[in-house]
C-alpha positions in Angstrom: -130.7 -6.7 128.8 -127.4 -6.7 130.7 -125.0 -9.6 130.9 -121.9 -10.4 132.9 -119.2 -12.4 131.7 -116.6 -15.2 132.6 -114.5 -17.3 130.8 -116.4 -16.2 127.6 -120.2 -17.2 129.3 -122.6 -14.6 129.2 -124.9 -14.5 132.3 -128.6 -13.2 132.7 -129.0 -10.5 135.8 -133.0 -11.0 136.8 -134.9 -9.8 139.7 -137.6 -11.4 141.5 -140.0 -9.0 143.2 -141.9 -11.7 144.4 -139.0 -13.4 146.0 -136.9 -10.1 146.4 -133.4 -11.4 144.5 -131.7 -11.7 141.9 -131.2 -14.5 139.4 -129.9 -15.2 136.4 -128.8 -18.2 134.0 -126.3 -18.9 131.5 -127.3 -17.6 128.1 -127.0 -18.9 124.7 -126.3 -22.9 125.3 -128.5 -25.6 125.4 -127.9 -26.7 129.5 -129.9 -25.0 132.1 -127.5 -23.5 134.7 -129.1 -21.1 137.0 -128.0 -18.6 140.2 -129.6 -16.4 143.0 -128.9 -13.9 145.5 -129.3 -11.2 146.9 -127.1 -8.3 145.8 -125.2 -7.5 143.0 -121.7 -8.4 144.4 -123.4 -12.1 145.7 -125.1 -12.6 142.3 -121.6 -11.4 140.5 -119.7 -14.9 142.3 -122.6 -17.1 142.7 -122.6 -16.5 138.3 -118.9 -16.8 138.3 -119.3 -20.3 140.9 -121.6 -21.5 138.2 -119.4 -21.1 135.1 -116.7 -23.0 137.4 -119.5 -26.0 138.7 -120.7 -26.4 135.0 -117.0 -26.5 133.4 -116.3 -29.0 136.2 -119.7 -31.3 135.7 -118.9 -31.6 132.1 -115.4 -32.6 132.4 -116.2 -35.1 135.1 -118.8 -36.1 132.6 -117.0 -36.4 129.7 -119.1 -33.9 128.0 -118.0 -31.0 125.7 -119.2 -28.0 127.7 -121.2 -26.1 125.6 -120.0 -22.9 124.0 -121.8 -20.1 123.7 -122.0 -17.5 120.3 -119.5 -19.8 118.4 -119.8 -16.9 115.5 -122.4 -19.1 113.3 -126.0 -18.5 112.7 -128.8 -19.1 110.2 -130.6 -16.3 108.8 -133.9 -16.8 106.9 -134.4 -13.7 104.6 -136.5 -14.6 101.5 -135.5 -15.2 98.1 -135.4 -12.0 96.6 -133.4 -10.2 100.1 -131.4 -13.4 99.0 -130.8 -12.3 95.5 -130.0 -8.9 96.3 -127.7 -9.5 99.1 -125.9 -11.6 96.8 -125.2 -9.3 94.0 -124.7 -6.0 96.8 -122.1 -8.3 97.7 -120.5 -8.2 94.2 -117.1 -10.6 94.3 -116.9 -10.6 98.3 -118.7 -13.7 99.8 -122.3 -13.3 101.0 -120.5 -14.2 104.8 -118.1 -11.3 104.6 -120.9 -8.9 103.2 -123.4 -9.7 105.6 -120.7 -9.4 108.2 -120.1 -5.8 107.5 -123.7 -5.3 107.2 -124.1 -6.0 110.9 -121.0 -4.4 111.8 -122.0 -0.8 110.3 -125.7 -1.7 112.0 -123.8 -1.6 115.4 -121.4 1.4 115.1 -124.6 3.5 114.1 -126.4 2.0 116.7 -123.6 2.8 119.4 -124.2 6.3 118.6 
């Protein structure tokens, strides 16, 4: 899937064949924000309009604005992946190993 991004937001890009647009949402935080058009360029500002509108709502609020990827996640891998991630990770923390782990996944996966 493709995203754009604004102000660190990532945006969904989503076509309607039933409808003939495009549409898209904000991805990755708990309030619904969506936008339509239809073209690329009209989609591109009607995502950027709704990062601005949101960031705006919430202040007027009084509410945090949700932000999105804050770089913390659960993982639920089973005891014994458990146990050996821990001792691969030898006197690192399990963090930092698992950290590299995905970080080699995505250069070999870039290739």
């Amino acid at each position: 899937m493709s995203f754009m991004e604004y102000k660190g937001y990532l945006g969904s890009v989503e076509y309607s064949q039933e409808d003939h647009c495009l549409f898209g949402k904000l991805m990755f935080i708990r309030d619904l924000v969506n936008y339509e058009a239809v073209d690329v360029t009209s989609l591109e500002a009607e995502f950027r309009t709704s990062v601005e509108e949101y960031l705006a709502d919430c202040a007027k609020l009084g509410k945090k604005a949700d932000t999105p990827l804050k770089g913390s996640f659960n993982v639920r891998i089973g005891p014994e992946l458990h146990r050996q991630a821990v001792q691969a990770a030898g006197d690192k923390s399990l963090n930092a190993f698992i950290s590299e782990a995905i970080q080699e996944k995505l250069q070999r996966a870039a290739y």
